[in-house]
C-alpha positions in Angstrom: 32.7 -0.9 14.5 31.9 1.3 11.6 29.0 1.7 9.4 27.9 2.6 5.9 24.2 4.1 5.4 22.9 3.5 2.3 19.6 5.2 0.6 19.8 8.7 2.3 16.6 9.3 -0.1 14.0 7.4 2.7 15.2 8.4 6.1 19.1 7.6 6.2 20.1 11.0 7.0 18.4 11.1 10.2 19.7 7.5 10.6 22.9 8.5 10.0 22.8 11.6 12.1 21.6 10.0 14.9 23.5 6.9 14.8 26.5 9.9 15.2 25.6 11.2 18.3 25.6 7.9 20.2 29.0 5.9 20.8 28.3 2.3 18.4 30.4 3.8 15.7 33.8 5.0 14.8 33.1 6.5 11.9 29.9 6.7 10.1 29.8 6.8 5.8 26.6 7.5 3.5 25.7 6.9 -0.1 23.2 8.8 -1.6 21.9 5.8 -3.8 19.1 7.8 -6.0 20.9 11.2 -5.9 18.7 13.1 -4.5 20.2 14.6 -1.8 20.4 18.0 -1.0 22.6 20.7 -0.1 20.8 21.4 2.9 21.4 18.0 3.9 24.6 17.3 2.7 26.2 20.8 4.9 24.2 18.7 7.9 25.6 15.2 7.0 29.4 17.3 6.9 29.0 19.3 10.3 28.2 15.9 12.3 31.9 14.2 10.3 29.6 11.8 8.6 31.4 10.9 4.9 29.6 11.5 2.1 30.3 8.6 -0.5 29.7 9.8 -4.1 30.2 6.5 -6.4 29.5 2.8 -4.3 33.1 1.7 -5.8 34.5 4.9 -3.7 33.9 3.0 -0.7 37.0 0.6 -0.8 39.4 3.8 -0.9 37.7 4.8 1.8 37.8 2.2 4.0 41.5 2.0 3.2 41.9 5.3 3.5 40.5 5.1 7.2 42.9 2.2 8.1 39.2 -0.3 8.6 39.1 -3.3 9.3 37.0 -4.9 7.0 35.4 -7.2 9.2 34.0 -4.1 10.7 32.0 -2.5 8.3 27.8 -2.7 9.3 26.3 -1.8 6.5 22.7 -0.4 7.5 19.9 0.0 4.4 16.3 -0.5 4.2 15.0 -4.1 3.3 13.2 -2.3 -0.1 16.8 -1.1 -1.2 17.9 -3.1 -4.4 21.5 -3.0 -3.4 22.0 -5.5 -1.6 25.0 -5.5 1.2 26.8 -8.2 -0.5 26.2 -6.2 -3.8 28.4 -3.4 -1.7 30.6 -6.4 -0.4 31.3 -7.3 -3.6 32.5 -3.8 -4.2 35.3 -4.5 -2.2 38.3 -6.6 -2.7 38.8 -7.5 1.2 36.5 -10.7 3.1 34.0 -9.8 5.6 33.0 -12.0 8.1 30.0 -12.4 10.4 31.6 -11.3 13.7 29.2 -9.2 15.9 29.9 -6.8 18.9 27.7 -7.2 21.9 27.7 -3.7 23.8 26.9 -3.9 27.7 23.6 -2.5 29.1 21.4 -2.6 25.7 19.6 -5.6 23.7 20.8 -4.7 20.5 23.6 -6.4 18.6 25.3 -4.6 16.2 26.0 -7.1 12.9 27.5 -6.7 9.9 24.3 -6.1 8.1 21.7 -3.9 9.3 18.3 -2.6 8.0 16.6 0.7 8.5 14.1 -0.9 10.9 17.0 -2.6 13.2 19.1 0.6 13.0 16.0 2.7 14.8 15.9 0.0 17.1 19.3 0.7 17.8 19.5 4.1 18.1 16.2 3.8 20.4 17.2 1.7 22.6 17.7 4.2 25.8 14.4 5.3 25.0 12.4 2.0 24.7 14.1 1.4 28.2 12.6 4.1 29.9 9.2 3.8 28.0 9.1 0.1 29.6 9.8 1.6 33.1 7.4 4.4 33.0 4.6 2.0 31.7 4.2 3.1 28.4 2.4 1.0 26.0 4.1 0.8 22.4 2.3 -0.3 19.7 3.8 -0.7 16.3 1.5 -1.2 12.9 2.6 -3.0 9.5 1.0 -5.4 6.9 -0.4 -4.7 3.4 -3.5 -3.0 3.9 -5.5 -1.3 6.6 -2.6 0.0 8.6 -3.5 3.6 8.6 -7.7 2.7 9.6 -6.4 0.6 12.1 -4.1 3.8 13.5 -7.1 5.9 13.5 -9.1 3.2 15.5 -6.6 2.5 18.3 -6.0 6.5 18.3 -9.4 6.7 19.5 -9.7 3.6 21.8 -6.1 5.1 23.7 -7.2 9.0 23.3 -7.3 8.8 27.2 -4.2 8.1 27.5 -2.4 11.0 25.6 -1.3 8.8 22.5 1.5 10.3 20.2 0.9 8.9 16.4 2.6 8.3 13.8 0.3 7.5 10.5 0.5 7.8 6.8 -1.9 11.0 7.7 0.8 13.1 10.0 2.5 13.0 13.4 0.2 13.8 15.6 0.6 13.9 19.7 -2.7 13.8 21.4 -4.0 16.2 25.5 -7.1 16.0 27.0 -8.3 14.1 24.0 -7.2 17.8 21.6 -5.0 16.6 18.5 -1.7 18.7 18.3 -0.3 18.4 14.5 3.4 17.9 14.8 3.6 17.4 11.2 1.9 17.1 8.0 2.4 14.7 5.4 5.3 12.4 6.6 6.6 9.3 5.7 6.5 6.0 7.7 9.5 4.7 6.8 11.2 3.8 10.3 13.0 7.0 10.8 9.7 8.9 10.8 9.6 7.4 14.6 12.4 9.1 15.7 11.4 12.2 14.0 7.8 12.3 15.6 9.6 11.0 18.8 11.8 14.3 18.4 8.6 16.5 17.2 7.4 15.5 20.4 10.1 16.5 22.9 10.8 19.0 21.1 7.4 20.4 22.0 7.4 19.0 25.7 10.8 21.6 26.1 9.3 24.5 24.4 6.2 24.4 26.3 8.8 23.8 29.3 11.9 26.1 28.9 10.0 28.4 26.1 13.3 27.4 23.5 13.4 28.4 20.2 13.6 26.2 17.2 17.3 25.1 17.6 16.1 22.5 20.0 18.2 19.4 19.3 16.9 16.0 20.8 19.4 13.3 21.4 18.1 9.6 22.0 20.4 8.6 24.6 19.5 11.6 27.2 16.9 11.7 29.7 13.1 11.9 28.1 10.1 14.2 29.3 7.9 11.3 27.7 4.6 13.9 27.5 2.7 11.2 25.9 1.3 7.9 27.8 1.1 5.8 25.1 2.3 5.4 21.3 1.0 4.2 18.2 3.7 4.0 14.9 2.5 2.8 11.8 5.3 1.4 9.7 6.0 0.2 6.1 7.8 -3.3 5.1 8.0 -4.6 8.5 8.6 -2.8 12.5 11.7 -1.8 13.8 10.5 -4.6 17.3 10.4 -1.7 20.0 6.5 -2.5 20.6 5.3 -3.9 23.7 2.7 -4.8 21.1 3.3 -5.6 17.3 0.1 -5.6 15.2 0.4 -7.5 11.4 -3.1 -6.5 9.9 -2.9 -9.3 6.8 -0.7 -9.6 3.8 -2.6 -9.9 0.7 -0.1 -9.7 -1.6 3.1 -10.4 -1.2 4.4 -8.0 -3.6 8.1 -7.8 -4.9 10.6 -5.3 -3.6 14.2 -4.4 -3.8 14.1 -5.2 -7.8 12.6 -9.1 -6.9 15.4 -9.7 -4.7 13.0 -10.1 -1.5 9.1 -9.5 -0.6 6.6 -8.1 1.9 6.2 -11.3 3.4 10.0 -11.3 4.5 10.2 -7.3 5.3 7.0 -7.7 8.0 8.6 -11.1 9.5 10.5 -8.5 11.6 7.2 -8.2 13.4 8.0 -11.4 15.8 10.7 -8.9 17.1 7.7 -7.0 19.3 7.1 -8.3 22.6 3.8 -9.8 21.6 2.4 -10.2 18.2 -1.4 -9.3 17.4 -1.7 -10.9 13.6 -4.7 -12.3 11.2 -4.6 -16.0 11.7 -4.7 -16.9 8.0 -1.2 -14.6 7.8 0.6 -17.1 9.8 -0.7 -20.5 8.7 0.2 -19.7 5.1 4.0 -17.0 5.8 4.8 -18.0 8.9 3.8 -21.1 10.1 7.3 -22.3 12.3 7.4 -18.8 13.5 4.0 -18.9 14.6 4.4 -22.3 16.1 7.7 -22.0 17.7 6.4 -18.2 19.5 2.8 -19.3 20.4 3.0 -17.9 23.7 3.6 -14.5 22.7 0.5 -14.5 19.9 -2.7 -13.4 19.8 -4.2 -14.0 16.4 -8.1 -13.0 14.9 -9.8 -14.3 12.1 -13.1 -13.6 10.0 -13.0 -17.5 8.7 -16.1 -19.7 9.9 -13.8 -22.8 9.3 -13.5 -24.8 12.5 -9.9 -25.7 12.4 -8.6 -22.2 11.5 -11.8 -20.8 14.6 -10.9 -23.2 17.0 -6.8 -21.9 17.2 -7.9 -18.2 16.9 -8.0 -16.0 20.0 -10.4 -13.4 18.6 -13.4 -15.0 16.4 -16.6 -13.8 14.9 -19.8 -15.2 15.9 -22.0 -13.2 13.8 -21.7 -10.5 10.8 -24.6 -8.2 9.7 -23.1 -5.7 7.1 -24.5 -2.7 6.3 -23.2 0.3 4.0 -23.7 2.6 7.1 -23.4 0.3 9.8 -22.5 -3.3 10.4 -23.4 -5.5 13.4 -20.7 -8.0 15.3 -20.9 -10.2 17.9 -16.9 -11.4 18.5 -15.9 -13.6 21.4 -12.2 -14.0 22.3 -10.5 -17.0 24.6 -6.8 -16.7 26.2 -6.1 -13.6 25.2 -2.4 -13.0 26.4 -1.6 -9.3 27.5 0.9 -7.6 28.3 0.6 -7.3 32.0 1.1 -11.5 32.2 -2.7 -12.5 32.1 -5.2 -14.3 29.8 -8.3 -12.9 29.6 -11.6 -14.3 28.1 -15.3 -12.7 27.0 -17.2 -11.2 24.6 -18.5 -7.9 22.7 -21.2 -7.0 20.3 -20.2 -4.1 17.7 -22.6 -1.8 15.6 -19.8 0.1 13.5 -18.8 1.0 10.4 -17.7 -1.9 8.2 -18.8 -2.1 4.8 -16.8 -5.1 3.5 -14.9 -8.1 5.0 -11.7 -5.7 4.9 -12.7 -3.3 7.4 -14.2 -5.8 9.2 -10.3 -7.6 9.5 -9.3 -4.1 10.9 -11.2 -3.8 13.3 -11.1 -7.7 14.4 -6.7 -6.3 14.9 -7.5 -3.2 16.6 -10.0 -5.3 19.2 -7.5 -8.0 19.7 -4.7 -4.9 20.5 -7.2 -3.4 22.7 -7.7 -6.3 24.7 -4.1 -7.3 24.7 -3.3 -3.9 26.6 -6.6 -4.9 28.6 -8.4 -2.2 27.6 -12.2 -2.3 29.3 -14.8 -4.2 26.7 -17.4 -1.3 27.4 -14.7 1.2 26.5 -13.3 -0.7 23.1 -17.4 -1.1 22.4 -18.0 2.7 23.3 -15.2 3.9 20.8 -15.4 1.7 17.8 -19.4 2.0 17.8 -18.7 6.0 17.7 -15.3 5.8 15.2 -15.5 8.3 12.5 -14.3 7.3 9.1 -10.9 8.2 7.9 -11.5 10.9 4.4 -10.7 8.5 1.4 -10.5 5.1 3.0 -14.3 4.1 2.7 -15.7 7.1 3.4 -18.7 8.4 2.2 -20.5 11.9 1.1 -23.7 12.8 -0.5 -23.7 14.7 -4.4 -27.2 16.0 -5.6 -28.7 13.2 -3.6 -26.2 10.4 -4.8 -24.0 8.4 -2.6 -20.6 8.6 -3.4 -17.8 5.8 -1.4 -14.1 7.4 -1.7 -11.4 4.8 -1.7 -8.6 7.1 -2.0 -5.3 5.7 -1.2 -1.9 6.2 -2.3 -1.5 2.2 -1.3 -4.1 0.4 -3.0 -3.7 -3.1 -4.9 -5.4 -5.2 -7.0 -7.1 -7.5 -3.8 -7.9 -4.2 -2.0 -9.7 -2.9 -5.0 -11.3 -6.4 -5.6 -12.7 -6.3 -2.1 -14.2 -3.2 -2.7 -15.9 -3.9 -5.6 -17.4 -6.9 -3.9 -19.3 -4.6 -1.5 -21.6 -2.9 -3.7 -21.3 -5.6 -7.0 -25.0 -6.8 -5.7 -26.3 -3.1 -5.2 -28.1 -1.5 -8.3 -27.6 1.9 -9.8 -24.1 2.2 -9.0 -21.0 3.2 -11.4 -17.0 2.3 -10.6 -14.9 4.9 -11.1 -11.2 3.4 -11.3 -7.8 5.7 -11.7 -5.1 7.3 -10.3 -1.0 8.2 -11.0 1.9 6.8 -10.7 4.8 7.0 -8.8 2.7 7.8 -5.1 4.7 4.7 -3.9 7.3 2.3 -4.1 5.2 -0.9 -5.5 3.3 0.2 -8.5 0.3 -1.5 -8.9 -0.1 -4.9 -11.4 -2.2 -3.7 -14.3 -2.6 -7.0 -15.8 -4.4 -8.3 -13.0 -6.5 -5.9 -12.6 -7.7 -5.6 -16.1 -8.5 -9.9 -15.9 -10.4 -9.0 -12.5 -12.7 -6.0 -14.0 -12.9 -7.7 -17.3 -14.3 -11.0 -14.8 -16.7 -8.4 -13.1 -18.0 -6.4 -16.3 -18.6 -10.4 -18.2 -20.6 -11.2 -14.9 -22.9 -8.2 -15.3 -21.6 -7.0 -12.2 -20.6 -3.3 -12.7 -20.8 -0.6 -14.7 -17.4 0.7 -15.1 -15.3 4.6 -16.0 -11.5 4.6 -16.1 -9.6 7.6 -15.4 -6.2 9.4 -15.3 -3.2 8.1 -16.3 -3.9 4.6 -14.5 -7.3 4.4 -16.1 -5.4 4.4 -19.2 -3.2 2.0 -18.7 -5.7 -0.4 -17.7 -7.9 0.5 -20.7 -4.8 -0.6 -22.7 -5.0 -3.9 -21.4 -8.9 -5.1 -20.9 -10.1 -7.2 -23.8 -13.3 -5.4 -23.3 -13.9 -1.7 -24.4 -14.4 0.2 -21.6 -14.9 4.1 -20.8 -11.5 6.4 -20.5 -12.0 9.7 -19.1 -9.1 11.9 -18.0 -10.5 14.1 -15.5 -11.8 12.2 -12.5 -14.0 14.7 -11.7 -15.6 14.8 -14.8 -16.1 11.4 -14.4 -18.4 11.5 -11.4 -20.1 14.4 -13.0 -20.9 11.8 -15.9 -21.9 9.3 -13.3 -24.4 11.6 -11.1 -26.1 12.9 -14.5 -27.3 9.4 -15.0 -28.2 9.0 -11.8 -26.0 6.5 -10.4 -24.3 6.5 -7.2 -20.2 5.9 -6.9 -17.6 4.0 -5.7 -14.9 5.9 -6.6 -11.3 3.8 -6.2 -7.8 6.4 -6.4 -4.5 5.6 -6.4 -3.4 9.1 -4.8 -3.0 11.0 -1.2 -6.7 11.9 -0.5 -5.1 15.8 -0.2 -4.2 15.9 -3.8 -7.2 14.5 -5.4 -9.4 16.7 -3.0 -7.9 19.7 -4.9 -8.6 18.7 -8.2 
């Protein structure tokens, strides 16, 4: 077989170049869809034989060129990418058919189409084999909202055991409960596994061998593993190499890849995990025959009082007490399959930060995941009731005596920021500051429905409202009431705090960029 790696802009280089040190290929081709590659790159791409393709309709003279058969062309790209494989196909003159290869001693099979998520799996799957033998929990993280929260939560019930972490936050790899930064500001597309995977071998051989920086960590070798657990979070679906897959909801099933697919269909890959950890009301209305036909490998959780949807969850809440500071839970969860074979039954009583129905959800996934790995009840209890809150997703800090709630988050949507409103809409004296930039992400956010849900909120007497940055603007443009612009958010709590109001203040940016404005 040979393969094609398109979209070298979110993680194909290292795709690429790892894909070329293992034996699936012949030869290995990339296309630099956006153009952003760099030289840097393109030298590496060269030095490891991989073919650089400049235009997509160069690819037929290459394949040609190469003497390929055409019926053994993969063509790997992430599920966001608009162009499509039979876009590519379509490129070419010669038929492709749906043969597959079956190589001896590993899972995967290598088909004419690939994603980003199955390629990792590929490339990983030497290492997933030795992580199973050596007892080493996987846990892989996806859905719309919440992923990064219920990171930090599992990071903290698994801090015993010597997690290493991948989050939206950094790559982190966790001894004697002391946080060792592997790297700052990294991706979670799926190849940002196999670089924090790397990150962290790479610092198992220098503490080890004292090397320098040239250390080069190949997938298929023999693996110091100086971790005892991991945690990945993921964006539009998991690569499947989790003992435990976790699908915190989907809200919105938002477009991608130019309308040609959605979230719904990038996070299906999540029945691909060993055993699937997912918000009941996810599967009854995305995946219902999946859910039915791979029962025995779900545990599901669910907020909803309604009997029919209670009665069929695993993980339930009896009781909710909310609080801005702390919220009370009494949860009870029946068969409750893990992934050492048993089913396991009981219940705990929370008092932990949860301000709206949201957080709650998280934390109803991370308890669920915790019990799945059979994780005590005492120590799940001990941990959440102590978990400090992440910097911009609900957190809070105090400003001449004002409260001010920070939902800063380079992800937020229109439900996300509806079910933040809904925490405080009863409270007096509170303003809702609303803003942030473009192009932090993929999906940009719908402005029309967002302007018909604050104009609903501001005609209900619900909120006072400010509108900032460029975002702010936009929205402005588009409310049929007049509301507030200001361009500086700062300025905007400023405003807020002089008329003595406290804040919710909801930011469409990393919580690093705004913090240094």
């Amino acid at each position: 077989m040979n393969a094609l790696i398109v979209d070298l802009t979110h993680g194909g280089v290292k795709i690429a170049i790892e894909l070329s040190k293992l034996s699936y290929f012949k030869e290995i081709f990339s296309y630099d869809i956006y153009k952003t590659l760099k030289n840097k790159d393109k030298n590496l791409l060269k030095s490891k034989n991989i073919k650089l393709i400049e235009e997509i309709h160069s690819i037929e003279k290459e394949v040609k060129e190469k003497n390929i058969n055409s019926n053994e062309l993969t063509i790997i790209s992430p599920v966001h990418c608009p162009l499509t494989s039979e876009k590519i196909r379509n490129n070419l003159k010669t038929s492709f058919n749906n043969s597959s290869t079956k190589y001896q001693n590993f899972e995967d099979e290598i088909k004419n189409n690939l994603n980003h998520h199955e390629a990792v799996r590929l490339i990983l799957a030497k290492w997933k084999q030795e992580a199973r033998k050596k007892n080493i929990p996987i846990i892989e993280v996806t859905g719309v909202k919440g992923k990064t929260s219920t990171i930090a939560m599992l990071r903290e019930i698994l801090i015993d055991s010597n997690p290493l972490v991948l989050s939206s936050l950094s790559a982190c790899l966790y001894k004697n409960g002391e946080s060792i930064e592997l790297k700052k500001n990294i991706s979670i597309t799926p190849a940002s596994i196999l670089e924090t995977i790397e990150l962290a071998e790479k610092k198992a051989n220098l503490e080890i061998n004292d090397l320098n920086n040239e250390f080069e960590f190949n997938f298929h070798d023999n693996f110091n593993f100086n971790y005892d657990s991991c945690i990945f979070e993921s964006s539009l679906g998991v690569t499947g190499i989790g003992n435990i897959g976790i699908l915190t909801n989907i809200i919105e099933n938002y477009p991608i890849a130019k309308n040609t697919s959605n979230a719904k269909e990038a996070k299906e890959q999540i029945f691909n995990c060993d055993l699937i950890v997912a918000e009941r009301e996810a599967l009854e209305n995305y995946y219902k025959k999946r859910a039915t036909e791979g029962k025995k490998r779900i545990n599901t959780f669910t907020l909803s009082q309604n009997p029919e949807i209670n009665n069929e969850s695993n993980l339930v809440v009896r009781k909710v007490q909310y609080g801005l500071d702390k919220t009370e839970l009494n949860l009870s969860f029946r068969n409750i399959k893990t992934i050492y074979g048993k089913k396991i039954n009981g219940t705990l009583k929370l008092e932990t930060f949860a301000m709206g129905r949201h957080h709650v959800l998280n934390i109803l996934g991370v308890v669920a995941a915790a019990l799945t790995l059979e994780i005590d009840e005492k120590v799940i209890e001990e941990k959440l009731n102590n978990f400090k809150r992440i910097k911009g997703r609900s957190s809070q800090k105090i400003i001449s005596g004002f409260r001010i709630i920070e939902e800063i988050n380079p992800g937020i949507n229109v439900k996300a920021i509806e079910s933040s409103i809904n925490m405080i809409k009863d409270l007096d004296a509170y303003y809702i500051i609303i803003g942030g930039r473009y192009g932090i992400t993929c999906e940009e956010i719908n402005e029309n429905e967002l302007a018909t849900v604050l104009n609903k909120f501001i005609l209900e007497k619900k909120i006072s409202l400010i509108l900032v940055d460029e975002l702010g603007l936009e929205i402005k443009n588009k409310m049929e009431i007049d509301v507030l612009h200001i361009g500086d958010p700062m300025k905007a709590q400023k405003i807020a705090i002089e008329r003595e109001k406290n804040i919710l203040f909801i930011y469409r940016s990393n919580y690093s960029q705004i913090n240094k404005r």
